[in-house]
N, CA, C and O atoms as CSV, one atom per row, in Angstrom:
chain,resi,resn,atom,element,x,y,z
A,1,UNK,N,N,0.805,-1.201,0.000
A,1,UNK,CA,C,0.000,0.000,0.000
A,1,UNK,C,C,0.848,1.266,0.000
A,1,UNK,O,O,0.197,2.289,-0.212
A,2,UNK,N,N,2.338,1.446,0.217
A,2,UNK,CA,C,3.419,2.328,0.525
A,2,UNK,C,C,3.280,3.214,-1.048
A,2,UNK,O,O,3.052,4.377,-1.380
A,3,UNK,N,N,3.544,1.998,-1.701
A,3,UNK,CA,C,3.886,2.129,-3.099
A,3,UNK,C,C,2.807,3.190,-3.995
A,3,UNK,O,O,3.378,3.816,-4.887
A,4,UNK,N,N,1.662,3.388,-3.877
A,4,UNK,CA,C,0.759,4.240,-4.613
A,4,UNK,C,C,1.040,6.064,-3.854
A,4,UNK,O,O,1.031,7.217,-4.286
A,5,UNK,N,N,1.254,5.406,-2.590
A,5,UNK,CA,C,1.256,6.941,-1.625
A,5,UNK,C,C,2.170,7.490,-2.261
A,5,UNK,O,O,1.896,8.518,-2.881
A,6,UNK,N,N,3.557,6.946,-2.290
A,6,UNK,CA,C,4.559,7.445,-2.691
A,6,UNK,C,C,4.561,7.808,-3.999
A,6,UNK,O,O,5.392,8.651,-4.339
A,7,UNK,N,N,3.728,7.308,-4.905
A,7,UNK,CA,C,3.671,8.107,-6.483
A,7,UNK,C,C,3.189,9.131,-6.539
A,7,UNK,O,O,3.687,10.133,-7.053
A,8,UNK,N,N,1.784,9.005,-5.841
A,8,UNK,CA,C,0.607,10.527,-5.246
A,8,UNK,C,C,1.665,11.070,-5.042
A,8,UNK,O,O,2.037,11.702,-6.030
A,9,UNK,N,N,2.639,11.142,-3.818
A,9,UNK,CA,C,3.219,12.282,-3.107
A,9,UNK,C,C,4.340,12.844,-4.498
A,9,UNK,O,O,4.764,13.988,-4.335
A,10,UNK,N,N,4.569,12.495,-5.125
A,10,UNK,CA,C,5.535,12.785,-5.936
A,10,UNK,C,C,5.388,13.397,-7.381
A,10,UNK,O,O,6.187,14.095,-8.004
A,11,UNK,N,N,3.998,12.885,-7.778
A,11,UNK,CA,C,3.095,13.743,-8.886
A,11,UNK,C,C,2.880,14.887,-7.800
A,11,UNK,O,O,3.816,15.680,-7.903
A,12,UNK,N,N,1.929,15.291,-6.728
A,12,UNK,CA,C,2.041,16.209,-6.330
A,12,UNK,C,C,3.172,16.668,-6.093
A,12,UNK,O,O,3.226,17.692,-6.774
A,13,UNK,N,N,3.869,16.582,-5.694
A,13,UNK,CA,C,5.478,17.298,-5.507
A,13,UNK,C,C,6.100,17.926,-6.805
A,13,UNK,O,O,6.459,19.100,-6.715
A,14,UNK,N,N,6.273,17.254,-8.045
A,14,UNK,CA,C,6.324,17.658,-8.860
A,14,UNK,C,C,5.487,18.426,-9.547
A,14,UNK,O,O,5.944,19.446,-10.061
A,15,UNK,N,N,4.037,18.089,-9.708
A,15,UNK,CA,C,3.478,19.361,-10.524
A,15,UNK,C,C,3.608,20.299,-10.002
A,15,UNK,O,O,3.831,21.328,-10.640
A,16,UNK,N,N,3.494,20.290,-8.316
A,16,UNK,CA,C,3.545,21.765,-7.569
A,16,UNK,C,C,4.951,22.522,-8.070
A,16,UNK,O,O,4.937,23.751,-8.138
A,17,UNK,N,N,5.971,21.905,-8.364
A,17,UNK,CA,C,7.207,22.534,-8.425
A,17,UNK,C,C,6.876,22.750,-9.653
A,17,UNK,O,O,6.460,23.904,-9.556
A,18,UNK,N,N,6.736,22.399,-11.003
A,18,UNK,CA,C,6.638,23.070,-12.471
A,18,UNK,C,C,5.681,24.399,-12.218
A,18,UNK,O,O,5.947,25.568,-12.495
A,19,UNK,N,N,4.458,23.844,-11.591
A,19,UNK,CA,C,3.719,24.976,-11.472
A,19,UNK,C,C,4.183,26.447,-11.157
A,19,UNK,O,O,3.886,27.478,-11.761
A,20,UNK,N,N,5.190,26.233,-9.778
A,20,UNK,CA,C,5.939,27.446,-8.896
A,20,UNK,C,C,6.564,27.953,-10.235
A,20,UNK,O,O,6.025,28.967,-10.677
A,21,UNK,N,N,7.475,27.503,-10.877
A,21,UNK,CA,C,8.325,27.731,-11.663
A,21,UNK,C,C,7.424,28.619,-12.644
A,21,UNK,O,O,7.076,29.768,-12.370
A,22,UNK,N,N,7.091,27.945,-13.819
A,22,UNK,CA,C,6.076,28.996,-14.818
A,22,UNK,C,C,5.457,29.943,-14.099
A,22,UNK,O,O,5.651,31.099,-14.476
A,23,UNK,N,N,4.781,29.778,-13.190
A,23,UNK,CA,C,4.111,30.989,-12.528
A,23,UNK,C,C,5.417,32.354,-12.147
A,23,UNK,O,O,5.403,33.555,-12.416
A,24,UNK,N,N,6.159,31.734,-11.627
A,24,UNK,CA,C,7.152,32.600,-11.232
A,24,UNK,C,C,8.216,33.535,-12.853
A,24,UNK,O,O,8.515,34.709,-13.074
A,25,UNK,N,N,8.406,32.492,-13.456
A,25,UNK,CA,C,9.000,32.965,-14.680
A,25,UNK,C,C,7.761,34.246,-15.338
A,25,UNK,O,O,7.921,35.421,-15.668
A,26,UNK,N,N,6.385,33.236,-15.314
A,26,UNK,CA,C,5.446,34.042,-15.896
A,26,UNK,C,C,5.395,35.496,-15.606
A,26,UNK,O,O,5.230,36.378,-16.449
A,27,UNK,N,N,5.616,35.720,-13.818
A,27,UNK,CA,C,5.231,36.741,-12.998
A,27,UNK,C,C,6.821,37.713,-13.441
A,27,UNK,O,O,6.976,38.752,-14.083
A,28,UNK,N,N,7.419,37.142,-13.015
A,28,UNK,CA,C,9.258,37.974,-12.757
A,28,UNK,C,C,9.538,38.502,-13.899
A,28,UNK,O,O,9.903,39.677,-13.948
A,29,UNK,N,N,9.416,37.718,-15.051
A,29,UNK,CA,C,10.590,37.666,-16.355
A,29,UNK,C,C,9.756,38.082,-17.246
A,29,UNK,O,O,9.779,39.296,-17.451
A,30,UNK,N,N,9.005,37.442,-17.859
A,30,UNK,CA,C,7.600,38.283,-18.936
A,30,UNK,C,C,7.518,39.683,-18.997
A,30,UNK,O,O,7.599,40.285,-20.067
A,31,UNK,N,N,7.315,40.409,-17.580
A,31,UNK,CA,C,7.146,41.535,-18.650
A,31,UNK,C,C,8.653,42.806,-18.876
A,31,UNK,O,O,8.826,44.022,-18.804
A,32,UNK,N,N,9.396,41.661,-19.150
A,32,UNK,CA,C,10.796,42.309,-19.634
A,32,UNK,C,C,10.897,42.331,-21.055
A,32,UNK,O,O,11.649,42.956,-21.803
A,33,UNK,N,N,10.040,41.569,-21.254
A,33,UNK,CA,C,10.347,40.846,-22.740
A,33,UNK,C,C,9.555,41.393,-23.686
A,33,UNK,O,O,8.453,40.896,-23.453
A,34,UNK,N,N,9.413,42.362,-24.929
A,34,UNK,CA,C,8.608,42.645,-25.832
A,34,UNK,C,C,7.458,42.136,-26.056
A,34,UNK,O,O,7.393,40.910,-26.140
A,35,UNK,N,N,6.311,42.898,-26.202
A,35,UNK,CA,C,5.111,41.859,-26.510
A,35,UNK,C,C,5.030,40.745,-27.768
A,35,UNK,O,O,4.289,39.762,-27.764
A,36,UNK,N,N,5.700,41.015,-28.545
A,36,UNK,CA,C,5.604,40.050,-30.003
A,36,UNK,C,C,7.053,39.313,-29.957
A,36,UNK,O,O,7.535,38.833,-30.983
A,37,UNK,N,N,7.799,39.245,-28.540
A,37,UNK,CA,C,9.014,38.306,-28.350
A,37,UNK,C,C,8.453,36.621,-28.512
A,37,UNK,O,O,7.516,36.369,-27.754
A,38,UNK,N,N,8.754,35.865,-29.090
A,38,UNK,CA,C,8.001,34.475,-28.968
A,38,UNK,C,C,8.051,33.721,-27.551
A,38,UNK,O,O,7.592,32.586,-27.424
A,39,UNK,N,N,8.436,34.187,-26.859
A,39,UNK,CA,C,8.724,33.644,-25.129
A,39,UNK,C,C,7.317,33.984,-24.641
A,39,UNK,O,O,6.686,33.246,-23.885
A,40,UNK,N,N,6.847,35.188,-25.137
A,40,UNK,CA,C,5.085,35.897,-24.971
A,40,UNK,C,C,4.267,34.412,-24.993
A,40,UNK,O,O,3.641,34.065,-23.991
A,41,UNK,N,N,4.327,33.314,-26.551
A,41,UNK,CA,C,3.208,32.809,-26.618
A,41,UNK,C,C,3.392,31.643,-25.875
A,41,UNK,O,O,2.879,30.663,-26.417
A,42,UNK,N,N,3.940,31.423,-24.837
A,42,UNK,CA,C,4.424,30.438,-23.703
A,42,UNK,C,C,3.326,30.873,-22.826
A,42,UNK,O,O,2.718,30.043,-22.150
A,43,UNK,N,N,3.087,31.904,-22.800
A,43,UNK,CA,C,2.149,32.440,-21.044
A,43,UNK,C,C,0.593,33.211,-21.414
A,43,UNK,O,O,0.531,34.023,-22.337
A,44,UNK,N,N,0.014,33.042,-21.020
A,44,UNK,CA,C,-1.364,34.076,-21.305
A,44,UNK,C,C,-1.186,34.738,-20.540
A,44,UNK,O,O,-0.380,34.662,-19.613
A,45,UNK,N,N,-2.444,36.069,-20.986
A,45,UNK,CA,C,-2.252,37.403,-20.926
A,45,UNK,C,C,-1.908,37.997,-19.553
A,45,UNK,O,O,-2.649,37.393,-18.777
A,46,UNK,N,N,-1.283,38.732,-18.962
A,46,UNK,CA,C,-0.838,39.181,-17.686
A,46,UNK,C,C,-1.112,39.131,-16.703
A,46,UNK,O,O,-0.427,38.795,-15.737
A,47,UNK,N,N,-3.064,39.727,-16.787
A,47,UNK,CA,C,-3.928,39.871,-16.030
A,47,UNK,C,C,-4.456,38.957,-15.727
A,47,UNK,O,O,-5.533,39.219,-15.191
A,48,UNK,N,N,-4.126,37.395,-15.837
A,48,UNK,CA,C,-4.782,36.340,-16.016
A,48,UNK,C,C,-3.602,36.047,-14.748
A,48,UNK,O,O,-3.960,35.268,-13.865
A,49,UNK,N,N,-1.951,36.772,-14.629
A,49,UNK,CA,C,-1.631,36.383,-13.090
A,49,UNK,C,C,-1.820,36.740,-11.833
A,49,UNK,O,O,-1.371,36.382,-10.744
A,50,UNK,N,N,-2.792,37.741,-12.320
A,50,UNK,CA,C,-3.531,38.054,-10.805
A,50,UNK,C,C,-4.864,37.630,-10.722
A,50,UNK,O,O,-5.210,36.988,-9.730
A,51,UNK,N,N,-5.749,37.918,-11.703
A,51,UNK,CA,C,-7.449,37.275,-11.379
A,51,UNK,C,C,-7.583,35.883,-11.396
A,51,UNK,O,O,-8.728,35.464,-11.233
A,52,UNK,N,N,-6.141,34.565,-11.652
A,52,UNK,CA,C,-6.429,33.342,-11.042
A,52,UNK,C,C,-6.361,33.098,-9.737
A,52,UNK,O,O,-7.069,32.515,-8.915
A,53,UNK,N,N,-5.121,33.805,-9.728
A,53,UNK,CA,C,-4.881,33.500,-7.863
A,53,UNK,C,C,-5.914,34.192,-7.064
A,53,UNK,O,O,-6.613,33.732,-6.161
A,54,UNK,N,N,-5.891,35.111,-7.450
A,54,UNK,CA,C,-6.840,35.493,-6.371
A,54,UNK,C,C,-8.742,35.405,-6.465
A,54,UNK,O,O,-9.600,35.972,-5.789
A,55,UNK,N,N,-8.827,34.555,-7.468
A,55,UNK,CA,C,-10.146,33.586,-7.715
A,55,UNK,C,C,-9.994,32.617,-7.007
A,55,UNK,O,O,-10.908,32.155,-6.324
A,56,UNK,N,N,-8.513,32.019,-7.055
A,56,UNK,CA,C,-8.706,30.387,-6.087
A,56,UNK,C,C,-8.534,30.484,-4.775
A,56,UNK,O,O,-8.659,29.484,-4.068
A,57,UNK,N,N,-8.047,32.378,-3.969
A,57,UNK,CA,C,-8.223,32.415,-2.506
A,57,UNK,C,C,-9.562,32.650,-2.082
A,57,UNK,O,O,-10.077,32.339,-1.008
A,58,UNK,N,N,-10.096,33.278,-3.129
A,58,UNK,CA,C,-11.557,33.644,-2.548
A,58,UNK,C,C,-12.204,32.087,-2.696
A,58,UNK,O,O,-13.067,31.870,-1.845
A,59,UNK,N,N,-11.994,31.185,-3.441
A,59,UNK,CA,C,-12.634,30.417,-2.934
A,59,UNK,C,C,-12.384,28.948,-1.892
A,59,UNK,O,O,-13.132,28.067,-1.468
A,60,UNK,N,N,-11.032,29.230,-1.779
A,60,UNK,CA,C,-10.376,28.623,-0.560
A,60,UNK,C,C,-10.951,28.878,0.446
A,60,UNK,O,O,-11.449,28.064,1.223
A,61,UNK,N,N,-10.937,30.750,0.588
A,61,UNK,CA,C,-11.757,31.100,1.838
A,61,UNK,C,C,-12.935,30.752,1.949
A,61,UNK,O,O,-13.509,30.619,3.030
A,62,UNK,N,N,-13.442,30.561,0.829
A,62,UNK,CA,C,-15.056,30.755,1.066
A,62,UNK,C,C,-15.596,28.396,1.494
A,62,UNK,O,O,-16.513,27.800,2.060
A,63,UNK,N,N,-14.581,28.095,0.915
A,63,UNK,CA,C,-14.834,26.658,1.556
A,63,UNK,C,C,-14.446,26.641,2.691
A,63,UNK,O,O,-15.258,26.328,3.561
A,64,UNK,N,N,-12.938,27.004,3.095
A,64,UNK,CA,C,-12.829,27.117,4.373
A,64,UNK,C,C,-14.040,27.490,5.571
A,64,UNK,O,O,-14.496,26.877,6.536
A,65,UNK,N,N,-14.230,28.516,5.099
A,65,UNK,CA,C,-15.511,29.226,6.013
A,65,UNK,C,C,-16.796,27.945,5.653
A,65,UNK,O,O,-17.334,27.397,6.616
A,66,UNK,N,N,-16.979,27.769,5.009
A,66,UNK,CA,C,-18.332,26.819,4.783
A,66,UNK,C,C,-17.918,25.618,5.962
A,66,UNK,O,O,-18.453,25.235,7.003
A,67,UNK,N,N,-17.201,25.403,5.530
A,67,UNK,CA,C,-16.524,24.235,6.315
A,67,UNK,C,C,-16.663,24.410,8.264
A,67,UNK,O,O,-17.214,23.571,8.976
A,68,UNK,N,N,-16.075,25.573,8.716
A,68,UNK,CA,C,-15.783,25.993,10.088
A,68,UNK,C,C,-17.315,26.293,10.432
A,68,UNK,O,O,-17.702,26.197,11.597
A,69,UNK,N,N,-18.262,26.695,9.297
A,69,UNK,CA,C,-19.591,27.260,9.801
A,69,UNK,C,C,-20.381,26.007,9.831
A,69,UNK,O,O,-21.374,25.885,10.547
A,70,UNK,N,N,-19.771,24.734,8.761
A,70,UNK,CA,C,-21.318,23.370,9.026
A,70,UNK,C,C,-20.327,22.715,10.524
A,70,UNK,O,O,-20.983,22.408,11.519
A,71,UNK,N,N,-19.074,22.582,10.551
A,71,UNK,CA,C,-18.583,21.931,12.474
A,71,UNK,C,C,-19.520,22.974,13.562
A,71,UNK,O,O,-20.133,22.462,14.498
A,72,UNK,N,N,-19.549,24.416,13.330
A,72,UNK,CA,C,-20.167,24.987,14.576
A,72,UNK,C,C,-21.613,24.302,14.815
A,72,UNK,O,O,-22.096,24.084,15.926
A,73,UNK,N,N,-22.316,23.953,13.367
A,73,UNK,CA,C,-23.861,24.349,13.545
A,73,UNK,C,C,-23.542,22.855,13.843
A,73,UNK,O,O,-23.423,22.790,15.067
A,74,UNK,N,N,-23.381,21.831,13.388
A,74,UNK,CA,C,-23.512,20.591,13.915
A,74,UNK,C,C,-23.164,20.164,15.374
A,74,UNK,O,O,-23.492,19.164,16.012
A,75,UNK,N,N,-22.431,21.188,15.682
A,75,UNK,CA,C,-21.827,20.803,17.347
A,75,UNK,C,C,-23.113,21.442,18.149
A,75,UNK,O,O,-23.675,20.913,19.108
A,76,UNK,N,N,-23.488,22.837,17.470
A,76,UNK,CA,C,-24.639,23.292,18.141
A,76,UNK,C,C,-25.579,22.614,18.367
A,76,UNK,O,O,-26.036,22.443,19.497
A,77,UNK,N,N,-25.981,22.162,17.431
A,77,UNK,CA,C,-27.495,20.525,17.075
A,77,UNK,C,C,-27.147,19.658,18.115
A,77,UNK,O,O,-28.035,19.213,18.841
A,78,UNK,N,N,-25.348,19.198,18.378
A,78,UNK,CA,C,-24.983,17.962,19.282
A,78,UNK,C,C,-25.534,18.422,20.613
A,78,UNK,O,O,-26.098,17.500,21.202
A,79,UNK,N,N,-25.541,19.790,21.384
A,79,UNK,CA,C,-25.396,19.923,22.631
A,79,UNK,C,C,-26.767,20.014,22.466
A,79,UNK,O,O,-27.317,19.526,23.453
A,80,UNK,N,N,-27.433,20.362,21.779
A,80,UNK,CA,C,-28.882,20.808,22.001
A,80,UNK,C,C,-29.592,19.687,22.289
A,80,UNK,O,O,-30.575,19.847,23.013
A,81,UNK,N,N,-29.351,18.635,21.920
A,81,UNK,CA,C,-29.859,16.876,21.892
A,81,UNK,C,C,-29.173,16.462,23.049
A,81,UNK,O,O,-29.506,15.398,23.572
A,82,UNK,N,N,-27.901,17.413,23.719
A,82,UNK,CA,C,-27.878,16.254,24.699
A,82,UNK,C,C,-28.301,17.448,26.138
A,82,UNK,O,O,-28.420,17.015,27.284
């Protein structure tokens, strides 16, 4: 059973690291580079490195919070029954 964990952990490990990387090249180095440089058609458009990330915190937060608000109400329901 070792054997599957350890592939999981390592596809994740790795995509997370390509990911860091392009994102980071995308963010740092891009806009050094001319718009019609061919390194451009590697990355979409600029604004696309800020309205992802901060689409996937708002909805991090917003599960997070869903999450912390169904443990309160269910603990509330628990004491109320006992």
């Amino acid at each position: 059973m070792r054997a599957p964990d350890k592939v999981v952990g390592s596809v994740l490990l790795v995509s997370s690291v390509v990911l860091y990387i392009y994102y980071s090249i995308w963010v740092l180095l891009t806009p050094f580079f001319d718009e019609g440089h061919p390194i451009q058609d590697f990355f979409l458009p600029y604004h696309y490195a800020i309205s992802v990330p901060a689409v996937l915190l708002v909805l991090l937060f917003t599960g997070a919070a869903t999450f912390i608000g169904m443990v309160m109400i269910e603990s509330r329901e628990k004491k109320k029954w006992n």
